[in-house]
C-alpha positions as CSV (number, residue, x, y, z in Angstrom):
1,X,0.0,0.0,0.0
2,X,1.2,3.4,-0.6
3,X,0.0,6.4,0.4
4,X,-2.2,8.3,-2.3
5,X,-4.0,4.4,-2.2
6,X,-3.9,4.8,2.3
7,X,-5.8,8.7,1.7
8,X,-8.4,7.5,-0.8
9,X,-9.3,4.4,1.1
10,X,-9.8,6.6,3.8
11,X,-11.5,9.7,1.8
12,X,-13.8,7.4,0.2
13,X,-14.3,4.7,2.5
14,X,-13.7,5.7,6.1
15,X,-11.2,3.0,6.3
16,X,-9.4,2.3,9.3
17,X,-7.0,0.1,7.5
18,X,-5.6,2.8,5.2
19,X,-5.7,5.2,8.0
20,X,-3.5,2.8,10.2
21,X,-1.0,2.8,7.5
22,X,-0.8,6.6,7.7
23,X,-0.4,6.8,11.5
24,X,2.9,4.3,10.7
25,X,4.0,6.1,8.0
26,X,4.1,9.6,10.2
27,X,4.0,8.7,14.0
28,X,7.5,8.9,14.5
29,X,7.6,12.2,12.6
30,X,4.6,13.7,14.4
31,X,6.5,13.1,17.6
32,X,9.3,14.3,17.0
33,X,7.7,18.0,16.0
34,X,5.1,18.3,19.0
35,X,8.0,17.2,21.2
36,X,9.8,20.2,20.0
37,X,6.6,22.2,20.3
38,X,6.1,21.0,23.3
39,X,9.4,20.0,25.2
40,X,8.6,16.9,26.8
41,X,7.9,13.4,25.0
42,X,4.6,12.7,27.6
43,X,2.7,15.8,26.3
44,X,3.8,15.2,22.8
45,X,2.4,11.5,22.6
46,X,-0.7,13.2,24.4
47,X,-0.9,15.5,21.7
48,X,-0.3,13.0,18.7
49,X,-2.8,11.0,20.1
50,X,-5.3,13.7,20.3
51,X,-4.6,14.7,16.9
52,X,-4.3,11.4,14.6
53,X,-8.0,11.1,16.5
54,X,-9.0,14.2,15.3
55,X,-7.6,13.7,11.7
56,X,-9.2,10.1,11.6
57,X,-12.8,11.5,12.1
58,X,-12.2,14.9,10.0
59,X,-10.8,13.1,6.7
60,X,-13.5,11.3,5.5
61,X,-15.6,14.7,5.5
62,X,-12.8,16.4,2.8
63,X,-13.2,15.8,-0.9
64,X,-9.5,15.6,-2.2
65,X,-6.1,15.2,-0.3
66,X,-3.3,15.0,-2.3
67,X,-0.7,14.6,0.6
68,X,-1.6,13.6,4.6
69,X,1.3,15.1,6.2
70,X,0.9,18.6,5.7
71,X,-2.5,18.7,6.5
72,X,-2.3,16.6,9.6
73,X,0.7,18.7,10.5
74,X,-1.9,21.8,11.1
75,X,-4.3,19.7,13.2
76,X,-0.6,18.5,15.1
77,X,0.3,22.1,15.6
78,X,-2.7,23.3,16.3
79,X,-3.2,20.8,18.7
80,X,0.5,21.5,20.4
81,X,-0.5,25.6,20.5
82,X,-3.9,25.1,22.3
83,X,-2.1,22.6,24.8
84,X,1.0,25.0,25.5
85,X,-1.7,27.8,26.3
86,X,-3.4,25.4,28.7
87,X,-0.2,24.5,30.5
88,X,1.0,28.5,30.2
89,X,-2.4,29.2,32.6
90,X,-2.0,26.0,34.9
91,X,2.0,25.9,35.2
92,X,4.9,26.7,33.9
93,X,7.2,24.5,31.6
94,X,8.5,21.2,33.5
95,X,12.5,21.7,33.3
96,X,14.3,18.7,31.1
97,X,15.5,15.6,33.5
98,X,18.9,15.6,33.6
99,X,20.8,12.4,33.4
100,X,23.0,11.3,36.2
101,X,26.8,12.1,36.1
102,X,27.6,9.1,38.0
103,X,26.8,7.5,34.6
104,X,30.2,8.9,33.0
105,X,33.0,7.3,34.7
106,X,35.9,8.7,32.4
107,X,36.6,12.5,33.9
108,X,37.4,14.1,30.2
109,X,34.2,12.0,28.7
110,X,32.4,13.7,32.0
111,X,33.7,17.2,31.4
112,X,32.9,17.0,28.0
113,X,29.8,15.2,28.4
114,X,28.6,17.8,31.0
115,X,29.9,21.1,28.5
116,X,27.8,19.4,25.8
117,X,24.5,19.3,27.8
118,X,25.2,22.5,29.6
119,X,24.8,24.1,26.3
120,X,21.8,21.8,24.9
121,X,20.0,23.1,27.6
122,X,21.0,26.9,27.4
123,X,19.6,26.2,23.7
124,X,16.3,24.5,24.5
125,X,15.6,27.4,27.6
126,X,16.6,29.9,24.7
127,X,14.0,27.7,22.5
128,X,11.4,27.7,25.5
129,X,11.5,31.5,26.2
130,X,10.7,32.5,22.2
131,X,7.3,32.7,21.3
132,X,5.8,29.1,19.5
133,X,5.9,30.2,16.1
134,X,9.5,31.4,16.5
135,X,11.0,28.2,18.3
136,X,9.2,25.6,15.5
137,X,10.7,27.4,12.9
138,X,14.1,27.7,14.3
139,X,13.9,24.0,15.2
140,X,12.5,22.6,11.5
141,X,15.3,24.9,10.2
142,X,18.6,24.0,12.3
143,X,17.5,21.1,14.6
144,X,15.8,19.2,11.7
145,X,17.8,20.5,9.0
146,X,14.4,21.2,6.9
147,X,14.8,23.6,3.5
148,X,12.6,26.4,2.8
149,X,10.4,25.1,0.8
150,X,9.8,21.6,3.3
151,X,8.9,24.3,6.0
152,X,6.9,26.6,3.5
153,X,4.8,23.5,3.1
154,X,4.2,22.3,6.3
155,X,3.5,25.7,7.6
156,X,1.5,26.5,4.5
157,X,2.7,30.0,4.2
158,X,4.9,31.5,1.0
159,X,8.8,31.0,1.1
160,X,9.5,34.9,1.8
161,X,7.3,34.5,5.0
162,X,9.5,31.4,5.7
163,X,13.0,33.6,5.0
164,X,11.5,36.9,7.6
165,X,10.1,34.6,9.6
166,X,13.7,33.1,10.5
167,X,15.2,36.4,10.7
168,X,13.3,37.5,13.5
169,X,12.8,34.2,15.2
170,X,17.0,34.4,14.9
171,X,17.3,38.1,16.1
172,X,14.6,37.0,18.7
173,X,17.1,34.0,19.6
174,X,20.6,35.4,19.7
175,X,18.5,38.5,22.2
176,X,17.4,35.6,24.7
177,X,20.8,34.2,24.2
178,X,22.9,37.3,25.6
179,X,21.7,36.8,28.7
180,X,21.3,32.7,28.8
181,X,22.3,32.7,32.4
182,X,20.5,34.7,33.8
183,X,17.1,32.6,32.5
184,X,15.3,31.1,35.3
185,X,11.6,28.9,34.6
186,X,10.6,30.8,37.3
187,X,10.2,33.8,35.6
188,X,9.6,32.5,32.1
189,X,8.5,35.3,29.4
190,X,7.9,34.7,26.3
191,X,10.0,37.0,23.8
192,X,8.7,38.5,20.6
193,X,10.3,41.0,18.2
């Protein structure tokens, strides 16, 4: 099965079958962007979940599809915005789990090890403080390594929106950046230029 035959089984049928092979084809994918939506894998499968559901019961009412991915990816994000403001009103972002050190045994490996995370999490607080539309950009541009056009299309908005849209999110970026150590999830604020 491939997957214009998986869209019109389900277009035209309602068939779970062909919608199954969809969900395989992009779970893993799907994941992977509401975690970096998101920042934690729990609330990601939550929101996949959520929104393969909602794409299952919203397909068979559409008359053409000519690709899943890109119009599941809106009912993903969408589903991934709505949850972030929920969690923005009830709490504030859970902080990453660090791994143990005791795990490294080898002190360079451990200093290394520990330089490298240090600055994997200055990134993702960076990430976390932008506003959502600059830190899924940023991440299907540097973190994915996504073209222009692959992120015009899953964002459905023109290539030049694409290019400004990375210019500010990266001028929004390197401003959070400059003062990285001073950012606390205590007073999280969300920064938009």
């Amino acid at each position: 099965m491939d997957e214009g035959y998986a869209i019109k089984l389900c277009l035209k049928h309602h068939d779970p079958v062909g919608f199954e092979f969809l969900v395989k084809k992009y779970r893993r994918e799907a994941l992977f962007h509401a975690r970096a939506l998101l920042g934690n894998t729990e609330d990601a499968a939550d929101a996949c979940q959520e929104s393969f559901t909602r794409a299952f019961l919203a397909i068979p009412r559409l008359s053409h599809l000519d690709a899943f991915y890109p119009w599941f990816y809106r009912i993903l994000r969408n589903c991934c915005l709505n949850m972030i403001r929920k969690k923005k009103s009830a709490r504030k972002y859970r902080t990453e789990k660090q791994r143990s050190a005791k795990e490294i045994t080898d002190e360079a490996l451990l200093s290394r090890e520990l330089e490298k995370r240090e600055e994997e999490q200055v990134v993702w607080r960076v990430l976390q403080k932008l506003q959502p539309e600059f830190r899924e950009i940023l991440i299907m541009k540097y973190i994915q390594g996504l073209r222009y056009a692959e992120i015009s299309t899953l964002l459905c908005i023109p290539r030049g929106t694409v290019m400004s849209r990375l210019y500010y999110a990266r001028k929004a970026f390197k401003e959070v950046y400059s003062y990285a150590d001073t950012l606390d999830d205590g007073s999280r604020r969300e920064v938009a230029t």
